[in-house]
Structures are given as C-alpha cells and as structure tokens.
C-alpha positions as CSV (number, residue, x, y, z in Angstrom):
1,X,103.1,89.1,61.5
2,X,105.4,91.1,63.6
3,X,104.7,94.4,65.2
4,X,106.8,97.7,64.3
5,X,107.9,97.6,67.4
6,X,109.5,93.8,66.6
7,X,110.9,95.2,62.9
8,X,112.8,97.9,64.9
9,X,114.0,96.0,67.7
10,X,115.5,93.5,65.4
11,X,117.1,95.4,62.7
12,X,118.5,98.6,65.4
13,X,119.3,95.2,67.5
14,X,121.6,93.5,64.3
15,X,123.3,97.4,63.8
16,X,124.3,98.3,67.6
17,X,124.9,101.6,66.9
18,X,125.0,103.8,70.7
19,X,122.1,105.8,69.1
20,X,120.3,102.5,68.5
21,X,120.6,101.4,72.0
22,X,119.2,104.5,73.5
23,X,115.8,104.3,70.9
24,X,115.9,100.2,72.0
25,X,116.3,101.0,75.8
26,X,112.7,103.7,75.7
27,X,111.1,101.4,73.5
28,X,111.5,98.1,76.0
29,X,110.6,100.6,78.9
30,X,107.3,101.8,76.9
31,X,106.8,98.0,76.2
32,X,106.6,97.8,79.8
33,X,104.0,100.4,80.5
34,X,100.0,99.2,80.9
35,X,98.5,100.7,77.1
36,X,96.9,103.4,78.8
37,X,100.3,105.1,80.0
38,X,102.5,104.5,77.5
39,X,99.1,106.0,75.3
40,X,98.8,109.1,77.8
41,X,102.9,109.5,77.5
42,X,103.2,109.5,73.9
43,X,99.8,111.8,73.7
44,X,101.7,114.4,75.8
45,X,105.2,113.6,75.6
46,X,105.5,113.3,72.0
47,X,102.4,115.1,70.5
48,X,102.1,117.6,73.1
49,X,98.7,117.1,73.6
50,X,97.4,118.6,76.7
51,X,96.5,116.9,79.8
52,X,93.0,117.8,79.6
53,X,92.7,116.5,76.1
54,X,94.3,112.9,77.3
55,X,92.2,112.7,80.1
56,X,89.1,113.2,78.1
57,X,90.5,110.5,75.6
58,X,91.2,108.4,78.3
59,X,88.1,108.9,80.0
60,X,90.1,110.0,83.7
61,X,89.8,113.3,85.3
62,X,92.8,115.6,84.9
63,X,94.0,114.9,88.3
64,X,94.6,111.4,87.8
65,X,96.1,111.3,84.2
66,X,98.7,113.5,85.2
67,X,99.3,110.8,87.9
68,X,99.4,108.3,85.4
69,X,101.5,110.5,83.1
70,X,103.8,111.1,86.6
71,X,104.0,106.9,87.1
72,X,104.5,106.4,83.7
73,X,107.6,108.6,83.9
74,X,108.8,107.4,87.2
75,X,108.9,103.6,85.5
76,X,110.8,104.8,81.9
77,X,113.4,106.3,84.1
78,X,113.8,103.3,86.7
79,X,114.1,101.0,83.2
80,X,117.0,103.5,82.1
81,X,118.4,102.8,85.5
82,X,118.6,99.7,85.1
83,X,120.0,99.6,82.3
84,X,123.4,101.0,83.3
C-alpha cells in the first residue's frame, strides 16, 4: 500500500508543473525530519497550534520544542537550498 505522501509524489512528479515542484521539494524536506519535528512543524506551522499545546502533546517543555520547531526550520530551509 502506498502512503499519501507516495500518491502525491508520483502523480505531481508525472505533471511537473513549477507549482508541483515547490509542494514536492517541502514534502522531501519534511520526509527528512525525525516524526516528532515534522509533527511539532505541521502542529504550529500549518494548524497554528501554540507552542505550549505542542509541547504538551509532545511531552517536552516549551523551551525545547521551540528548539525543535527552530531545527526543524533550519533543515527545511537547508533542503530548499539545496535544491537550487
């Protein structure tokens, strides 16, 4: 069975479409990211969740899921780099 992630991939892969590259390039880089970061990112990022709220659900104090949050965006935008 293949993942979402996989059904995307392939089918905005097959269009290459510039806007399809950019969705391709942040999913590999999320890809990349341990669960817990690419979790904590999406939680705040995407759902603007709070920080306190993802460090409860991640069982971390505040302090260090913002670091992890921080890291997180640190990597997605080295893997952007890279991409040029």
């Amino acid at each position: 069975m293949h993942s979402t992630y996989e059904r995307l991939r392939s089918r905005w892969a097959a269009e290459r479409q510039p806007d399809q590259a950019v969705w391709l390039g942040l999913l590999d880089a999320l890809d990349q990211l341990p669960a817990d970061a690419r979790l904590a990112v999406l939680l705040s990022d995407v759902f603007e969740t709070s920080i306190d709220v993802v460090a409860s659900l991640l069982n971390r104090d505040t302090e260090a899921c913002r670091r992890l949050v921080d890291d997180a965006h640190a990597r997605i935008h080295a893997h952007a780099a890279m991409r040029k």
